[in-house]
N, C-alpha and C positions, 0 to 999 in steps of 0.2 A: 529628780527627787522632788517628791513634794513635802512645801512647809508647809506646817498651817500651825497658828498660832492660837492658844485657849487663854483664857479671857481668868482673873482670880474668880471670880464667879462661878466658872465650870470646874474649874476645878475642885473648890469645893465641894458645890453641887455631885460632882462624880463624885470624891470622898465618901459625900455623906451617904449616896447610892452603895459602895463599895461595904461602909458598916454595915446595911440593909435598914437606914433611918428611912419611913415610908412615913412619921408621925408630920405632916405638914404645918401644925403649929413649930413643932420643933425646926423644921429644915426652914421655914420664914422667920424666925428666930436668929437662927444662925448667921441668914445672907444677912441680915437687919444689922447686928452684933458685927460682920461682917464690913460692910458699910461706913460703920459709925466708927470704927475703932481699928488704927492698923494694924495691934497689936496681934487683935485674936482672927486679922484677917493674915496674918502673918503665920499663925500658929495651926490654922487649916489650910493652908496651902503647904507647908509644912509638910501635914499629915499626908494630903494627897503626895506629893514628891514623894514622900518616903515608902508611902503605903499602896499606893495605887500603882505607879510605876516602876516598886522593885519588881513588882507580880508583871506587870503586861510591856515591861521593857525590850524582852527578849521577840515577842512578836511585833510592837510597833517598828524594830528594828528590820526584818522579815516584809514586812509591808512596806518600807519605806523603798530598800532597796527591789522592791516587785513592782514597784512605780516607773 
């Protein structure tokens, strides 16, 4: 089985990918905001959990045990 461990950063980062955010003052904004403040780094990482991973759970699962 392979771990690998993602970083609040990417996960974000994936989040904001996931809404289709491509505005790059926006997404440097975010990690910034990110960065500075636990709170809204708490509340995109959040999102990615909730959002990003109900969606692609069922295959990282699939990939993990193909390891």
């Amino acid at each position: 089985m392979v771990t690998t461990q993602i970083t609040d950063r990417q996960k974000v980062l994936a989040w904001l990918k996931f809404i289709n955010e491509d505005d790059q003052a926006i997404i440097d904004d975010v990690i910034h905001h990110c960065k500075t403040d636990p709170e809204a780094r708490k509340y995109f990482v959040a999102r990615h959990d909730e959002d990003v991973l109900n969606i692609y759970q069922p295959q990282l699962h699939l990939i993990e045990n193909a390891a």
